[in-house]
DSSP file (Angstrom, degrees, kcal/mol; ACC not computed):
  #  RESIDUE AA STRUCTURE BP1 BP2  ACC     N-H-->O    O-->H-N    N-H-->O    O-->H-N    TCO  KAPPA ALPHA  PHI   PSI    X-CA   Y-CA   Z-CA
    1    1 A X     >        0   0    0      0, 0.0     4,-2.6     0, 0.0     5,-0.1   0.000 360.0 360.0 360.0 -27.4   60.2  126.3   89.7
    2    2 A X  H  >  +     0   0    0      2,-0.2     4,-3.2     1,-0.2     5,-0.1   0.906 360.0  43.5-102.4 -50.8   62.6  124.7   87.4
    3    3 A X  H  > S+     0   0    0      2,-0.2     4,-2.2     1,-0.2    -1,-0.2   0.700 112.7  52.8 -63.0  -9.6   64.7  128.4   87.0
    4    4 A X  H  > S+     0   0    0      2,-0.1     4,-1.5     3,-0.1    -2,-0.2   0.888 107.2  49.2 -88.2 -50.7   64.5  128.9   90.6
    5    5 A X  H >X S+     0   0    0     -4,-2.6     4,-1.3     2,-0.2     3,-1.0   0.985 118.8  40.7 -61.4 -60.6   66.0  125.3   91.1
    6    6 A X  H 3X S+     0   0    0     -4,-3.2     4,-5.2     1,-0.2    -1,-0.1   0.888 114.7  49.2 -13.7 -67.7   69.0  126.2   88.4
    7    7 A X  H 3< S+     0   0    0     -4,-2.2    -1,-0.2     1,-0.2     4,-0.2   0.633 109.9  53.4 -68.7 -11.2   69.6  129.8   89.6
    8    8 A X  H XX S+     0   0    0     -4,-1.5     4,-0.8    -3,-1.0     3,-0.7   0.930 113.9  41.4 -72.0 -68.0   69.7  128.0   93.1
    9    9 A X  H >X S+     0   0    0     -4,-1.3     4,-2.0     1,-0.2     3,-1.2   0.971 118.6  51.0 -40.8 -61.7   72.8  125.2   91.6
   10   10 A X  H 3X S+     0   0    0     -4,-5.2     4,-0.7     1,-0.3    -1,-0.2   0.392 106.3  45.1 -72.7   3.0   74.4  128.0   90.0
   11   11 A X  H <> S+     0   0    0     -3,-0.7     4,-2.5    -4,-0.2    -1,-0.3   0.544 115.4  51.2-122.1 -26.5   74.7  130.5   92.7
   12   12 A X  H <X S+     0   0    0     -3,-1.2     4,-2.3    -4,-0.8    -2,-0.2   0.874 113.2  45.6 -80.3 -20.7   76.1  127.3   95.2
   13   13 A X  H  X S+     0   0    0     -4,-2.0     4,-3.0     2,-0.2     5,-0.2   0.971 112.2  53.8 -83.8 -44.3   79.1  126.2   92.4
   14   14 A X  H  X S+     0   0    0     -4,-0.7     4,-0.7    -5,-0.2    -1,-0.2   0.933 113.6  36.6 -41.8 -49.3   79.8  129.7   92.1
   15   15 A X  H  X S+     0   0    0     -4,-2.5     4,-0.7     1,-0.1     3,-0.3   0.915 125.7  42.4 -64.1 -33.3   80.3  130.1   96.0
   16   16 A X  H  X S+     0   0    0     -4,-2.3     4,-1.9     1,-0.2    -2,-0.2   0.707  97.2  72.4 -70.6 -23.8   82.1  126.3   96.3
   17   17 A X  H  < S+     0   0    0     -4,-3.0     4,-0.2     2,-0.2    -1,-0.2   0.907  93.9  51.7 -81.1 -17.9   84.2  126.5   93.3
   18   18 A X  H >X S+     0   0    0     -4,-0.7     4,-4.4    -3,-0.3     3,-1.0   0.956 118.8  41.6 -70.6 -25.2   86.9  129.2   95.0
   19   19 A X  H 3X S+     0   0    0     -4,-0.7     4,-1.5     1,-0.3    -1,-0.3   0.890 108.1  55.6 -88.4 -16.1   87.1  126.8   98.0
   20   20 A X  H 3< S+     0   0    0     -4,-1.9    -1,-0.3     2,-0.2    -2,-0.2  -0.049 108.7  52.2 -71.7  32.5   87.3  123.6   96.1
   21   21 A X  H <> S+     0   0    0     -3,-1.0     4,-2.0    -4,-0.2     5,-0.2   0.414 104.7  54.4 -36.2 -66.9   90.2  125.1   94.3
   22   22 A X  H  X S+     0   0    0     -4,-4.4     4,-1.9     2,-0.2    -2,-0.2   0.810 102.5  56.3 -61.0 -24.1   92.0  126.0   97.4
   23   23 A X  H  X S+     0   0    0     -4,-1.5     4,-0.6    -5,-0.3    -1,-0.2   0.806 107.0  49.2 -79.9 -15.5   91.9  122.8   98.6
   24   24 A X  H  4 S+     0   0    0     -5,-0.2     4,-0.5     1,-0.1    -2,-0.2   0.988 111.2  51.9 -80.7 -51.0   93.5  121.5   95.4
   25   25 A X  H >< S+     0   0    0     -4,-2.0     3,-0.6     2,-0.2    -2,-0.2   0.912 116.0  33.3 -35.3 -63.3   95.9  123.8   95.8
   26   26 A X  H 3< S+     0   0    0     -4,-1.9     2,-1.3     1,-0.2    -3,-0.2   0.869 127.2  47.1 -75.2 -84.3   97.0  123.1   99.8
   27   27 A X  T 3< S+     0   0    0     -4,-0.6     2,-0.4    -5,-0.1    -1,-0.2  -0.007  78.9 113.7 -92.4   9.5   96.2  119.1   99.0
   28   28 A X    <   -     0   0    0     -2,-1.3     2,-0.3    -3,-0.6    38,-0.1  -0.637  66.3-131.3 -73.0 114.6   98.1  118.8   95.7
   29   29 A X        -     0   0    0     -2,-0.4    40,-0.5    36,-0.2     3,-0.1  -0.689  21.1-107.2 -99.8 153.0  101.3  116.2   96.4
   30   30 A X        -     0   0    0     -2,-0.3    -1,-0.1    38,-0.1    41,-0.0   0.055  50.6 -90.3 -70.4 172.1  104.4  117.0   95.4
   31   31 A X        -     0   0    0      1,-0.2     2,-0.2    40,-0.1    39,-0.2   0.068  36.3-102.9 -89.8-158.4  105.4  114.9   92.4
   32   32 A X        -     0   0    0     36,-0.3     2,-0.3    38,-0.3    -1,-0.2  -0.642  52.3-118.4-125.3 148.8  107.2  111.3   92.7
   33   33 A X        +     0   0    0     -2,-0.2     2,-0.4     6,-0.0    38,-0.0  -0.807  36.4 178.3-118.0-173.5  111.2  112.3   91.7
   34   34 A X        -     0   0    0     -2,-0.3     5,-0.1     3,-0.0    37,-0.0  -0.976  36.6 -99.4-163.5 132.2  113.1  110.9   88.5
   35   35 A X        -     0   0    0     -2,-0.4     4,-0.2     1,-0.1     5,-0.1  -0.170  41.2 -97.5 -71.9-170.2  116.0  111.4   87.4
   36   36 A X  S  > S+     0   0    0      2,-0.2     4,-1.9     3,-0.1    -1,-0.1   0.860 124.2  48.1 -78.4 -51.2  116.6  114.0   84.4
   37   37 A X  T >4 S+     0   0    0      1,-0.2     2,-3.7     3,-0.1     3,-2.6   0.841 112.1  47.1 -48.5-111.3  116.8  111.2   81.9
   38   38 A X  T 34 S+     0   0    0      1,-0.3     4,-0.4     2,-0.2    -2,-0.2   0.499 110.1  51.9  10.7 -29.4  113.5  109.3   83.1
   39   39 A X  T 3> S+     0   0    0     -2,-3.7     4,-0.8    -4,-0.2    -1,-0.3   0.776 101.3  62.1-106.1 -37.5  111.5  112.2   83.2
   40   40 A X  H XX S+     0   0    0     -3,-2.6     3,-2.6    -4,-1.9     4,-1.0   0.988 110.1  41.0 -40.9 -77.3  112.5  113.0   79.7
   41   41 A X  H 34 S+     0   0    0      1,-0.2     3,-0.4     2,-0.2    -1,-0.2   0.643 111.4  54.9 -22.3 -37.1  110.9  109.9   78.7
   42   42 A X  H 3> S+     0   0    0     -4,-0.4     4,-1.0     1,-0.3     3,-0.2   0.556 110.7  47.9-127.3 -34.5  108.1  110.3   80.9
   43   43 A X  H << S+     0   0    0     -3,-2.6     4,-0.3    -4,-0.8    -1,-0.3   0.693 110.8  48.6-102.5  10.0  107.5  113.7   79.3
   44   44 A X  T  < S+     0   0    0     -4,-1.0    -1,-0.3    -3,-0.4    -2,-0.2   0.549 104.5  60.1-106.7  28.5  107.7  112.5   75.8
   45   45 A X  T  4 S+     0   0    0     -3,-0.2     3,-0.4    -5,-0.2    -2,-0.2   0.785 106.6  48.9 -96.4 -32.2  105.3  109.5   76.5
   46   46 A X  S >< S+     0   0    0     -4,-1.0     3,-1.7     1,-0.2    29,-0.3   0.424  81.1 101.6-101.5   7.2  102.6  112.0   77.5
   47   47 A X  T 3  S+     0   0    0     -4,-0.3    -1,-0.2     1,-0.2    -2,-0.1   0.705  87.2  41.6 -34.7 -32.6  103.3  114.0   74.4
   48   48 A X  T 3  S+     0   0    0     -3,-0.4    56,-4.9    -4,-0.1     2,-0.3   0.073  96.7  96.9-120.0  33.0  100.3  112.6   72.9
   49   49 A X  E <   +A  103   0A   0     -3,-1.7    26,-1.1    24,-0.2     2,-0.3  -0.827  40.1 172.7-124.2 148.8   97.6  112.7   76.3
   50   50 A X  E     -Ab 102  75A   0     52,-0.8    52,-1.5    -2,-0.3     2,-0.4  -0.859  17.0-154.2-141.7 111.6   95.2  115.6   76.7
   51   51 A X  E     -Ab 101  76A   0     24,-2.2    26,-1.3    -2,-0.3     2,-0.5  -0.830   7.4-152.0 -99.4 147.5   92.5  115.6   79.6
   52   52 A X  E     +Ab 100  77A   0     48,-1.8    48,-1.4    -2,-0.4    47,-0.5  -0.843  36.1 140.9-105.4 133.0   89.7  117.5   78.8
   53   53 A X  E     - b   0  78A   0     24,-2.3    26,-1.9    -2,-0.5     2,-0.4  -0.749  48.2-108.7-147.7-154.3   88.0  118.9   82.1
   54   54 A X        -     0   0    0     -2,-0.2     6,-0.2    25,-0.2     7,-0.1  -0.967  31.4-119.2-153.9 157.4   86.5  121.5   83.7
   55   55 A X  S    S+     0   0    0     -2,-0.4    23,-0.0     1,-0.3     3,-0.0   0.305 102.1  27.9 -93.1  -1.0   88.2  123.5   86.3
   56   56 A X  S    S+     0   0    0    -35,-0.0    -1,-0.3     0, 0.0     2,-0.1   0.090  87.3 118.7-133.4 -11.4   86.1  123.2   89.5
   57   57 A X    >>  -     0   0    0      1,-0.1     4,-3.6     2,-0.1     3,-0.6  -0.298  61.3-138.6 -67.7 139.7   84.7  119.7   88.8
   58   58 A X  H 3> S+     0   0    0      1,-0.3     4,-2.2     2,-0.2    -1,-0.1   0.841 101.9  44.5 -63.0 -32.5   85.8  117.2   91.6
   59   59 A X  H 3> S+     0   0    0      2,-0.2     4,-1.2     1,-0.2    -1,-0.3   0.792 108.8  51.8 -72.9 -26.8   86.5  114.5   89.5
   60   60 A X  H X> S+     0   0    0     -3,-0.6     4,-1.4     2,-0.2     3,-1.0   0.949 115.4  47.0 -50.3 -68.7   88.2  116.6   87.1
   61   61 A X  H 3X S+     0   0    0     -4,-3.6     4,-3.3     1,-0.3     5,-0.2   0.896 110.3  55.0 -50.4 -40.6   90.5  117.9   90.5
   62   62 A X  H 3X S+     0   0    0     -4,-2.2     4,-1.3     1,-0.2    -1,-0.3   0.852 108.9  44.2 -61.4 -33.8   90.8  114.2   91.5
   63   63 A X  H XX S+     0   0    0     -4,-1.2     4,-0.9    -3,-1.0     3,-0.7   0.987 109.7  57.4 -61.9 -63.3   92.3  113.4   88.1
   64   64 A X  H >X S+     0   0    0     -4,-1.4     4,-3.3     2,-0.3     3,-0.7   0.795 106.1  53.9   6.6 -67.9   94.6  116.7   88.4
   65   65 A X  H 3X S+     0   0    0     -4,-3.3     4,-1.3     1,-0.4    -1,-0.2   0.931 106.5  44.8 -49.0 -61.0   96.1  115.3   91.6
   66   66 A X  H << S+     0   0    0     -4,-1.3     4,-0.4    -3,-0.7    -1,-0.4   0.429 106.2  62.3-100.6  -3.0   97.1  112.3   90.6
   67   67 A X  H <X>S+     0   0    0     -4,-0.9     5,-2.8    -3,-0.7     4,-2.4   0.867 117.5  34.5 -21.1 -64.3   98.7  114.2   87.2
   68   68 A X  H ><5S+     0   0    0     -4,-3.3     3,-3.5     1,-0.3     4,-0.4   0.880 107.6  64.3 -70.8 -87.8  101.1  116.2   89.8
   69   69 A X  T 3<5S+     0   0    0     -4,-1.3    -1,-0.3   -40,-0.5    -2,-0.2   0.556 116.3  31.9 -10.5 -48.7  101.4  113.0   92.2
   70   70 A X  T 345S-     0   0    0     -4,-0.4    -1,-0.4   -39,-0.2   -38,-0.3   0.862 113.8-116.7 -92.1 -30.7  103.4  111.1   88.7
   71   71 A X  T <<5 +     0   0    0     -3,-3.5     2,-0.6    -4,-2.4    -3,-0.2   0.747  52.5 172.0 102.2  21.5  104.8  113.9   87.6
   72   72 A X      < -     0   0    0     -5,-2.8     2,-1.2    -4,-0.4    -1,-0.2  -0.784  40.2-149.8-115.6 116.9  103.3  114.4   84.3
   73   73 A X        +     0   0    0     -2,-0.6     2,-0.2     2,-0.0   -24,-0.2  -0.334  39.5 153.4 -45.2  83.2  103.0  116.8   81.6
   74   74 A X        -     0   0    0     -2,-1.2     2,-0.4   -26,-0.1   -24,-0.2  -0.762  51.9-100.8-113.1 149.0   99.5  116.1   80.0
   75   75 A X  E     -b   50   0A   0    -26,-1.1   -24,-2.2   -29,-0.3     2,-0.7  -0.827  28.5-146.9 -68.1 117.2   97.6  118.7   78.2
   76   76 A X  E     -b   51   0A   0     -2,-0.4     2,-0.5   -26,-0.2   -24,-0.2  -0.706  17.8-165.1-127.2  82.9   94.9  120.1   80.4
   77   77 A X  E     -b   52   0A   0    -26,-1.3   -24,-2.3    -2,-0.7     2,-1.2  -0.635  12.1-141.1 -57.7  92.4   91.9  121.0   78.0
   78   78 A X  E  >  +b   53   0A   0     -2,-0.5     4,-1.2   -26,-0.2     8,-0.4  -0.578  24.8 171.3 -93.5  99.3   88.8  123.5   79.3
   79   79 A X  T  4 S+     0   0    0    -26,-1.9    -1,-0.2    -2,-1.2   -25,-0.2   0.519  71.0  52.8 -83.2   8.3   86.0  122.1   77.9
   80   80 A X  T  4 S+     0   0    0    -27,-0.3    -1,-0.1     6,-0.1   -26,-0.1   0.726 121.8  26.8-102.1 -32.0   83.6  124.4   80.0
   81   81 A X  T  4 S+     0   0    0      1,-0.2     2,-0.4     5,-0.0    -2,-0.1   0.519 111.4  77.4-112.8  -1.9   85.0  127.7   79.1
   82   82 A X    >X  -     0   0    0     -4,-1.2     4,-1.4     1,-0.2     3,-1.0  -0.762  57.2-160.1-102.9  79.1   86.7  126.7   75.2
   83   83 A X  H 3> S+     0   0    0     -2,-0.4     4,-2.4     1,-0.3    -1,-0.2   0.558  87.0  39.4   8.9 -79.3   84.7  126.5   72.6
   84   84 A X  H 3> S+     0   0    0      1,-0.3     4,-2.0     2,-0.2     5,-0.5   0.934 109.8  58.0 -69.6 -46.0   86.5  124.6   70.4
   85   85 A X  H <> S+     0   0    0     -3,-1.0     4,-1.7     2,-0.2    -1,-0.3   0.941 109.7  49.8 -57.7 -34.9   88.1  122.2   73.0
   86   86 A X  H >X S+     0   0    0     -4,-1.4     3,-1.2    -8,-0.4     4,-0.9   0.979 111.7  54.8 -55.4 -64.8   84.1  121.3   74.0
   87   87 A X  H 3X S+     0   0    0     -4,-2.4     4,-1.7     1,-0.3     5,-0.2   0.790 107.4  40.7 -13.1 -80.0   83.7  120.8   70.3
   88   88 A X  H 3X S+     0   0    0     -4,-2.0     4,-1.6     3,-0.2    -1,-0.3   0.744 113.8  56.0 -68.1 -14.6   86.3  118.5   69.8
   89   89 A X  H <X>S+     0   0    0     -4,-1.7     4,-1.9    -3,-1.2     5,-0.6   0.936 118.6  37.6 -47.1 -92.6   85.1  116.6   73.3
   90   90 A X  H  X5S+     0   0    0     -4,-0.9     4,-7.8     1,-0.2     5,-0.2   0.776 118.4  48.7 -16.5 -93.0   81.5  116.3   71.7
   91   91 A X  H  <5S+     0   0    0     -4,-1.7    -1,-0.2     1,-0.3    -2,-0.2   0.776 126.0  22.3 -29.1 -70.6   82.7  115.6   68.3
   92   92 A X  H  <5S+     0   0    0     -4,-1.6    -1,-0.3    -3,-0.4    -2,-0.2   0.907 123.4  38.4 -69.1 -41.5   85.0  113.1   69.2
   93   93 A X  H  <5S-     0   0    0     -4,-1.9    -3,-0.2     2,-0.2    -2,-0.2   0.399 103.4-113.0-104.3   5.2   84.5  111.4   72.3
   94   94 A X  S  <<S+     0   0    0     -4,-7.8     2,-0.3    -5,-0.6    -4,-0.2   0.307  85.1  37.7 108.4 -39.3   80.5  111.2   71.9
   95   95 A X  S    S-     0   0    0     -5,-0.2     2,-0.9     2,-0.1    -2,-0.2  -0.974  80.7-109.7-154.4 155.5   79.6  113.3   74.5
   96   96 A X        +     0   0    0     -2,-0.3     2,-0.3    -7,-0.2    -9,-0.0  -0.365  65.9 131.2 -71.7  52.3   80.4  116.3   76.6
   97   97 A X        -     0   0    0     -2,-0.9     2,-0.5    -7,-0.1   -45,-0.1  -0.637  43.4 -83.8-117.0 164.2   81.6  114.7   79.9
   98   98 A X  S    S+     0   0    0     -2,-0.3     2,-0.2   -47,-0.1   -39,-0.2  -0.995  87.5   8.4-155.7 134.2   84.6  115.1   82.3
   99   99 A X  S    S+     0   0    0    -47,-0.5    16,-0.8    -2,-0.5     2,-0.3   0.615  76.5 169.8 -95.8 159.8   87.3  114.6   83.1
  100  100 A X  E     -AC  52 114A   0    -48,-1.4   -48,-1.8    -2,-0.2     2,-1.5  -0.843  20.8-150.3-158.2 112.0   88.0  112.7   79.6
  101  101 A X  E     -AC  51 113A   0     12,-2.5    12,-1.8    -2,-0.3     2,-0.4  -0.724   5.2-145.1-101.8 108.4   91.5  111.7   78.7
  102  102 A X  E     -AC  50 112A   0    -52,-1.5   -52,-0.8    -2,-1.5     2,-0.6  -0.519  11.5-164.0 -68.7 125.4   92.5  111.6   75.0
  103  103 A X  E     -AC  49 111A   0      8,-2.3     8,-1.5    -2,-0.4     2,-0.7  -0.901   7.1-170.4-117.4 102.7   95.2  108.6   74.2
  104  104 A X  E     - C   0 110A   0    -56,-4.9     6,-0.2    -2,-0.6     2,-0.1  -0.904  11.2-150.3 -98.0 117.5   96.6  109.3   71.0
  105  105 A X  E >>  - C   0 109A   0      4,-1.5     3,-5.1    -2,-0.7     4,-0.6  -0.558  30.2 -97.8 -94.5 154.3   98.6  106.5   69.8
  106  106 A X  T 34 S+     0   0    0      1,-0.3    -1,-0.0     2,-0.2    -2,-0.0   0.697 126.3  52.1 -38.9 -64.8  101.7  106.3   67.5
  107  107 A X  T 34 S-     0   0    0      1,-0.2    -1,-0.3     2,-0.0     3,-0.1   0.628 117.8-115.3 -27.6 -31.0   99.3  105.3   64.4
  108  108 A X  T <4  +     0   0    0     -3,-5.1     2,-0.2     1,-0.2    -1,-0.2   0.231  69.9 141.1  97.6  -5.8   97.2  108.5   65.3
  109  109 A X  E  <  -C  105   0A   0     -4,-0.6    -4,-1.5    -5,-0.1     2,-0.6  -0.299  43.3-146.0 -81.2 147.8   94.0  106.3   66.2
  110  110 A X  E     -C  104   0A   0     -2,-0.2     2,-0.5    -6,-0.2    -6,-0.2  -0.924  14.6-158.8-117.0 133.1   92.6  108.1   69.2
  111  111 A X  E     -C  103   0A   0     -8,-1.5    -8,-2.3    -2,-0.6     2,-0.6  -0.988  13.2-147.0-111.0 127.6   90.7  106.8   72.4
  112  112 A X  E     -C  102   0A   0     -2,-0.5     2,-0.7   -10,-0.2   -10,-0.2  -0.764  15.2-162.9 -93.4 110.5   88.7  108.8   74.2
  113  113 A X  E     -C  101   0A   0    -12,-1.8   -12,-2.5    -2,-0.6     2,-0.3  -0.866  12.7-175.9-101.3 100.1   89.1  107.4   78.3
  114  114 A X  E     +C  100   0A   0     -2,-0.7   -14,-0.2   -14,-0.2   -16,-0.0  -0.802  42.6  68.3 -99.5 154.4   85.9  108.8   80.7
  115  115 A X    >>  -     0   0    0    -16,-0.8     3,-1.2    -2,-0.3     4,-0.7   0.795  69.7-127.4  91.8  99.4   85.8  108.1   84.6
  116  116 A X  H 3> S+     0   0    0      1,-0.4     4,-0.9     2,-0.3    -1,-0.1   0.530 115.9  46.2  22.2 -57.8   88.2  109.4   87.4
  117  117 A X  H 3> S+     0   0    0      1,-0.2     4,-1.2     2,-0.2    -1,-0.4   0.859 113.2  49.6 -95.9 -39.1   88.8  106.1   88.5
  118  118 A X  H <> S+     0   0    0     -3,-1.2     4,-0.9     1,-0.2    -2,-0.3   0.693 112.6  46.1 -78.0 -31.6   89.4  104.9   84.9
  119  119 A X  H  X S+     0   0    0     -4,-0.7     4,-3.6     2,-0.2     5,-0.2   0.817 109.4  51.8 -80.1 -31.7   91.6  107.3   84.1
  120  120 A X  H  X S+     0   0    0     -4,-0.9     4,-2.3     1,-0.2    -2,-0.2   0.885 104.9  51.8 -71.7 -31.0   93.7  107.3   87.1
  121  121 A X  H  X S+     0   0    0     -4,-1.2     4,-1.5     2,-0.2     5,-0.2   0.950 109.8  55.3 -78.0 -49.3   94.5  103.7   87.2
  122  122 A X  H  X S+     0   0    0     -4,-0.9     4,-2.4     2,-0.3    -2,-0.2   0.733 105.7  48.6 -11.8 -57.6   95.6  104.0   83.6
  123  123 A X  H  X S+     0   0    0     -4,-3.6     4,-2.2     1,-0.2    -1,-0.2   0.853 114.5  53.2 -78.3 -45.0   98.0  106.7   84.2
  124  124 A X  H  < S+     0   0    0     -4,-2.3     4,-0.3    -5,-0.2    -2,-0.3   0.504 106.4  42.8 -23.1 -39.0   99.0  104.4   86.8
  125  125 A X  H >< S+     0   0    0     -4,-1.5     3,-0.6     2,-0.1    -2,-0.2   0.856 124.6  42.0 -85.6 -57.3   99.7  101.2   85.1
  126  126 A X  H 3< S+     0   0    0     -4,-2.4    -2,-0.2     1,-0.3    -3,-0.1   0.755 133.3  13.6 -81.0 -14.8  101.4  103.2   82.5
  127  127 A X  T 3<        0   0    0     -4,-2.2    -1,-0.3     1,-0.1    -3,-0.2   0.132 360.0 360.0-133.5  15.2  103.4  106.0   84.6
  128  128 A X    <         0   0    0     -3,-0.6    -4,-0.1    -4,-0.3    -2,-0.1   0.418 360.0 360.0-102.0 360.0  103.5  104.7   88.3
């Protein structure tokens, strides 16, 4: 029962993920504008952000959105299909979970940030 319930999930994210995709696509908002300076800043503040996600998860998209929506160059990290990047998810932040934004700070000391909502207001305070 237990593979039939699996092969059951896996056969509906396969059919959902192309349309939750297009709708990020068509529902993605255009970015906030900045001048040339300003955005320069902007991009070298996120020099040291990574989000680790996975490429059809909704919370993952929701994070995504609000990326483009400020304008920001963050490193976008597949922990479902990259080995290594899951690895360092695990390894570092404890767990294999997503969306997860790495905040590497001048020093080097790294925080690992989980939760949509947690991330977004963050990105917010710090880039809105």
């Amino acid at each position: 029962m237990r593979t039939i319930i699996r092969a059951f999930f896996r056969l509906l994210r396969l059919v959902l993920t192309p349309f939750m995709l297009l709708s990020e696509k068509l529902s993605t908002p255009k970015a906030i504008s900045r001048s040339p300076e300003q955005q320069a800043e902007i991009d070298k503040a996120t020099e040291n952000l990574a989000l680790y996600q996975f490429r059809a998860c909704p919370f993952c998209i929701k994070v995504r959105k609000e990326i483009a929506r400020l304008g920001l160059n963050i490193d976008l990290r597949d922990a479902q299909n990259d080995p290594a990047h899951r690895e360092e998810l695990l390894k570092g932040g404890g767990t294999v979970k997503v969306p997860c934004l790495l905040i590497t700070n001048g020093q080097g000391e790294k925080q690992w940030m989980y939760e949509s909502g947690d991330i977004n207001a963050w990105l917010n305070r710090q880039f809105g």
